[in-house]
N, C-alpha and C positions, 0 to 999 in steps of 0.2 A: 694509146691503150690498145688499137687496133694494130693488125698487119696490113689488114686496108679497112674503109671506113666509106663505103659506098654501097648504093641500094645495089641487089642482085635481081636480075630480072632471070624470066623464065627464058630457058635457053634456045636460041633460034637458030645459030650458027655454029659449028664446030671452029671457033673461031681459036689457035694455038699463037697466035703470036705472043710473044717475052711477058706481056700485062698483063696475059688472062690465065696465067698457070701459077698454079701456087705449090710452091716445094717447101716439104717442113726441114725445121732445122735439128740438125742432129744432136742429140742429148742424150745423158753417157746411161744407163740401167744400172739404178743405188739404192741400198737397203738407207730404208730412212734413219733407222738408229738399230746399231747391236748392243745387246746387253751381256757383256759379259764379265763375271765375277769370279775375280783368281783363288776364291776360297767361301765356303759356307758356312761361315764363323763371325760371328761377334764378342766382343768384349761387355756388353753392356744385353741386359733383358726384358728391353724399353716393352709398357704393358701396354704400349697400345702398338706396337709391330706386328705383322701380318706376319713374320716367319716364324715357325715351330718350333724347328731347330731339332727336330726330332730324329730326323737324317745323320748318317754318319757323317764325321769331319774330315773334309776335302779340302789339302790344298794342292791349286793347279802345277804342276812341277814343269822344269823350266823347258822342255825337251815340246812337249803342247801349247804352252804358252809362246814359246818362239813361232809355231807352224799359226796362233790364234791372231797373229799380228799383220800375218796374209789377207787379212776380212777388211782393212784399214783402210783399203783404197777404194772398195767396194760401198763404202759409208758415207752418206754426205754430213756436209758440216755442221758444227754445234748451234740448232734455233732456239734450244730450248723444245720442251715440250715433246717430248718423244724422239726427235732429233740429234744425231751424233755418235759416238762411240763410248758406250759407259765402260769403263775402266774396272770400274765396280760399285754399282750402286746399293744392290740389297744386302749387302753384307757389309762388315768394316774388315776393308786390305790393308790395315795397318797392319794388322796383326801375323799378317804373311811374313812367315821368317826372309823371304827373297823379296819383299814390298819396292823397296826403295832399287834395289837391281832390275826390277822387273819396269818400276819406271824409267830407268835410264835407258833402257831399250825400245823405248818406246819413238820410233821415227820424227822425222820433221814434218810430214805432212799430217802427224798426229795435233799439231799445234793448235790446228782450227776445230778438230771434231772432237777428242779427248777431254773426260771428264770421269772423278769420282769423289763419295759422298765419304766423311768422316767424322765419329762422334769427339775425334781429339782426348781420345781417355786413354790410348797408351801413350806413358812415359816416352818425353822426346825432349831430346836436345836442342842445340842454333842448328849444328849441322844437319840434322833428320830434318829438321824443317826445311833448310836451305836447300835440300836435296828435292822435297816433295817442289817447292817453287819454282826450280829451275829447270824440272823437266818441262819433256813436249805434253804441256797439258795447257788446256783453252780455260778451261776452269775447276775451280775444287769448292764444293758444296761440305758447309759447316754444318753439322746437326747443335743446336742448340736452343735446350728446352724449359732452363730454368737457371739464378743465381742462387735460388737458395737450397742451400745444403742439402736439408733434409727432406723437403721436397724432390730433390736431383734424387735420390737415394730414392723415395718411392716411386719416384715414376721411370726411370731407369732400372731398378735393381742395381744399382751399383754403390760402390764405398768409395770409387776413389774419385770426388768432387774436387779434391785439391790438385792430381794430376790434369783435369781437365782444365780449371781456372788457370794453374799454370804454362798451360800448350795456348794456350790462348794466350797469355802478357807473352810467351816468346816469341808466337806468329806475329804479334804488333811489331815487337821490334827488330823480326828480320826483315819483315815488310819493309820498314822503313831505310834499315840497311842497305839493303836491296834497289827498292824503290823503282825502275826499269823492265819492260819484256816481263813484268809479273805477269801469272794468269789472270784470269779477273775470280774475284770473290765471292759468294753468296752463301749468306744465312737462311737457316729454315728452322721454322719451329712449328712444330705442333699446336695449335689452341686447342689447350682442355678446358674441363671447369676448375681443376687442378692450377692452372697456372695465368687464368686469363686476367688477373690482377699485373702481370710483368709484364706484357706483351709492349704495353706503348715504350717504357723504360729501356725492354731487349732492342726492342728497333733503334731508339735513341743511342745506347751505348754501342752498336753496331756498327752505325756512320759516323759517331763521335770519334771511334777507335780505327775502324779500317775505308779501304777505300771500296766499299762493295760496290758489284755489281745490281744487286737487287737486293732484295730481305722478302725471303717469301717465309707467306703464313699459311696455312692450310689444318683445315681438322684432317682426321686420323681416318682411313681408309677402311670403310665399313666391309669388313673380308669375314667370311662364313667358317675360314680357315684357321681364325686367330682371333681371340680377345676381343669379340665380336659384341657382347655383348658389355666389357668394360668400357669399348669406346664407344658405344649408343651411351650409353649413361654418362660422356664426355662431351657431347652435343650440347650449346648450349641455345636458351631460347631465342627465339628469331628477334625477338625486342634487344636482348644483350648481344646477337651476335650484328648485330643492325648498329649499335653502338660503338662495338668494337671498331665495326670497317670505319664508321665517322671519323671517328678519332684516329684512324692510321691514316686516313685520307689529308686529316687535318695536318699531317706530320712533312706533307708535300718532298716525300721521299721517293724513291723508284720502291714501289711493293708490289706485290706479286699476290695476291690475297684471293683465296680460294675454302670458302668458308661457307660449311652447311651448320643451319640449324635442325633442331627436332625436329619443325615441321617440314622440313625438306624432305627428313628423312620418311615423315610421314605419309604425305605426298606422294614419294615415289612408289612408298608399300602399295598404293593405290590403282599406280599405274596397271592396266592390264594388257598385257601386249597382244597384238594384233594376231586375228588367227588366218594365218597363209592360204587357208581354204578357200574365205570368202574374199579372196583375194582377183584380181583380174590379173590379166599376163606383165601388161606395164608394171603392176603393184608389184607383182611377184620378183622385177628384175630389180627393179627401185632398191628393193631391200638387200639382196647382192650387190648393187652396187654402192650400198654405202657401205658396205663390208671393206668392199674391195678400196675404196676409196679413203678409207679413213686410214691416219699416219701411222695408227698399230699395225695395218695390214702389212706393210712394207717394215717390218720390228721383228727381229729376231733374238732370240737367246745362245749364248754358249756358255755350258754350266761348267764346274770347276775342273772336274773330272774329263773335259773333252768333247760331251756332250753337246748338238745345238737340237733347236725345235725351232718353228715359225708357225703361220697360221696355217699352212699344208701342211708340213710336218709334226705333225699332233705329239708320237711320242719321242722324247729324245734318241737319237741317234749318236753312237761315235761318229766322226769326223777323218775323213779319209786324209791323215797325217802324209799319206805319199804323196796329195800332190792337192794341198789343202786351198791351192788358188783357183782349181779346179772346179772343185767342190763348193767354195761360196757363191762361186759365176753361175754355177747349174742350178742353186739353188733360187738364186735372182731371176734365172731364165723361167723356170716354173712358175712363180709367185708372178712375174709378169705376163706369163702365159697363160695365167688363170685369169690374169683382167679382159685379158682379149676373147674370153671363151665365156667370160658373162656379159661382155657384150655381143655375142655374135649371134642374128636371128637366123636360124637356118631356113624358114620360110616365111614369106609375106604375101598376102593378096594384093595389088597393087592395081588389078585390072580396072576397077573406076575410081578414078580419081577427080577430080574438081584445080586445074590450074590456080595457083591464089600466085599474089603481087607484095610484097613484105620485105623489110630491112633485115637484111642478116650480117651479124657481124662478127670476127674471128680474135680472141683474144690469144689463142695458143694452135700453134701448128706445128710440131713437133713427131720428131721419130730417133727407136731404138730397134735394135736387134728383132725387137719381138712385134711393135705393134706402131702404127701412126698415132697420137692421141690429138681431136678435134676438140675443141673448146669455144666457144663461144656465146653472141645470146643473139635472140632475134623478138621482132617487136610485131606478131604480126594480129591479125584482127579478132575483136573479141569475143569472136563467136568459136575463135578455137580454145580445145582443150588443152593447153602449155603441160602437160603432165606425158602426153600422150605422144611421142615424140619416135620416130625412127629415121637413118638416116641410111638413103640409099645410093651405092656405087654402081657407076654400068660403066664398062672397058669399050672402046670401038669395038671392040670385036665379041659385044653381049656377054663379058663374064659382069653378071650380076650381084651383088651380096647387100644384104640389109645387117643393119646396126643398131640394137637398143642405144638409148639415150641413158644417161644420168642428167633427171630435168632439175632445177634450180631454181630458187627466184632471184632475182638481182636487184637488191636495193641499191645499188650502187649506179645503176643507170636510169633512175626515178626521174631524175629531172628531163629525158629521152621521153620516157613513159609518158609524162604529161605533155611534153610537149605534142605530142602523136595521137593520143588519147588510144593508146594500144594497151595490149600483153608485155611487158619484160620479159622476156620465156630466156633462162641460161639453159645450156647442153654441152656436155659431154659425151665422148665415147672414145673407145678405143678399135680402132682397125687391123685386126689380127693380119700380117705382113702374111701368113702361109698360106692363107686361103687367097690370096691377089694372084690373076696369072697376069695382067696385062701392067703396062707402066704407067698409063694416063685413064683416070676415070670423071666421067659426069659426076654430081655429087645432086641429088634431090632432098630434101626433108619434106618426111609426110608426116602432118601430123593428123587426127582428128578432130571432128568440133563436137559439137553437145550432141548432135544426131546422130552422130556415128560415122557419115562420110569422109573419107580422107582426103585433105588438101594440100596441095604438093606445091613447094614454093623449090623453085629451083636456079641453080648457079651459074652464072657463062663463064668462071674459072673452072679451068683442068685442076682437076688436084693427080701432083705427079709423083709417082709412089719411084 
């Protein structure tokens, strides 16, 4: 689990021989997932969808789209969950007169991160299908929300149920045709009140039919923006939706089930977020870095028109088409640039400290372009404050710098914990590489205990920048 896995004592020697330096390993700088969508158009006016649609109709033309496929390498691969390169998720790219050209062109190292979403309601052929399967795509997400008719019609807005019944029997059987290098499959359907009588049957005919990859369920995303308050009234209660997960559980299927009730929702109403005031300095980085930390931060959009935004990039921007490989890298440089600068404490009092003796151990040591990231946990006594965490560099030659923590708990090392009768304390940070002048630094953590004194446990590895 570790890179080493040995107690650190407090440092007594400048000792540099080959086992006391630790070099991180190099790891490339990647947007966790781009969203980009070749057109802001649907076929269908599903009532519980977050998009408007109020916007004019864009579709991306080929001349943008070719320069949008530069972002590709910059993306890491498909985990799920905010992960990969969406193709096009919030709209349906069927309906893109260039859909199916636009996937041919889509690279081989798109195989592993590419993905997009279809409600299968325009009219298709063997070949349109055989087309969408054999590009470079990792996976294709089915919208699918109901068998019956009339229902399909209410809760879509749509009339053509029999286009979509039949895109579905011809996906079975080119699947089958096929059958090799397919992408992998997955179903999603919305739980309403509207349809929560089909849910177990949808699953069942699912896996009966193709070879998914998952079947995820999920309620409908409570947006201020959209039909916000059709889908509260789609919430169903925690006793039924308690029921439903039983019974999908009992189906010993891969599901993906993501499912709020009323009082969820109620609950949350409740929640009152923290006021930053009465906040202390730790409290105050805490909250940046879970910003910073979390898989949206590193999410970007490219809307259809050419346009991208990120979490720095507030409003959309055109996309400098001259040399658009450029332009994703800079923007990756930034967003990781911004990690490094909520972690950086530009001062610290450090002049009494209290020596302490404590396990420290390194689960991640790594470095990019922009920053070193330390990762770790340490288990040390319980009279410290494990929340209250900084970590400091000194150069032989006195360049100084301290580093907020991102603190953690770690259940994952409980059975350490008892064994020790300590703290599990995890930590993070990031090492801003521009503020380093020297190549080898000491590495201390100071934390605090309940009094307020800081306790400095320190490392006889060099960490070598």
């Amino acid at each position: 689990m570790s890179i080493f896995n040995k107690k650190l004592f407090n440092l007594k020697k400048k000792d540099t021989s080959p086992n006391k330096i630790l070099i991180p390993q190099k790891e490339e700088m990647l947007f966790n997932g781009v969203n980009m969508d070749i057109n802001n158009k649907c076929n269908q006016r599903c009532r519980f969808c977050f998009n408007s649609f109020n916007e004019d109709s864009v579709n991306m033309d080929l001349e943008t789209y070719s320069h949008m496929l530069e972002v590709i390498p910059f993306v890491k691969n498909y985990e799920g969950g905010g992960y990969g390169f969406y193709f096009s998720c919030s709209y349906e790219p069927t309906v893109h007169p260039q859909f199916l050209e636009y996937l041919e062109m889509l690279p081989p190292e798109a195989k592993n991160k590419c993905f997009f979403t279809t409600n299968l309601l325009k009219p298709m052929d063997e070949n349109f299908i055989e087309s969408m399967l054999t590009a470079n795509i990792f996976l294709i997400n089915i919208s699918i929300e109901t068998f019956n008719p009339k229902r399909f019609e209410y809760i879509t807005q749509s009339k053509q149920f029999d286009h979509f019944k039949n895109n579905l029997s011809l996906l079975e059987k080119v699947i089958n045709n096929i059958n090799t290098n397919l992408p992998q499959i997955r179903f999603i359907t919305i739980l309403l009140n509207e349809n929560k009588d089909e849910i177990i049957d949808l699953i069942k005919y699912g896996y009966a039919h193709f070879p998914l990859e998952s079947y995820e369920i999920r309620t409908p995303y409570i947006s201020i923006y959209n039909n916000m308050e059709w889908n509260k009234k789609q919430l169903l209660q925690k006793n039924e939706a308690d029921e439903i997960i039983t019974k999908i559980k009992d189906l010993n299927c891969h599901t993906d089930v993501n499912i709020e009730s009323i009082e969820n929702l109620k609950d949350l109403d409740k929640e009152n977020s923290s006021n930053i005031e009465d906040m202390d300095i730790y409290e105050k980085v805490q909250e940046k870095f879970n910003e910073v930390e979390d898989v949206g931060y590193l999410f970007s959009r490219i809307n259809p028109d050419g346009t991208y935004f990120d979490k720095l990039t507030i409003n959309p921007e055109p996309i400098d088409l001259n040399d658009s490989t450029k332009y994703f890298r800079d923007k990756l440089i930034k967003l990781y640039a911004h990690k490094a600068e909520v972690a950086y404490c530009s001062s610290y009092n450090d002049n009494e400290v209290i020596n302490g003796d404590a396990e420290i151990f390194i689960d991640k040591l790594s470095e990019n372009d922009v920053f070193i990231e330390l990762t770790g946990w340490c288990c040390p006594d319980r009279k410290i404050n494990t929340d209250k965490l900084i970590i400091k560099l000194s150069g032989k030659e006195d360049d100084i710098h301290y580093f907020y923590t991102s603190t953690k708990k770690r259940f994952d090392v409980d059975e350490y914990k008892q064994k020790e009768k300590g703290w599990c304390a995890g930590f993070s940070t990031y090492i801003g590489k521009s503020n380093l002048k020297e190549k080898e630094y000491f590495v201390n953590f100071l934390f605090k205990d309940y009094s307020g004194k800081t306790i400095c446990y320190s490392m006889e590895h060099i960490l070598l920048i």
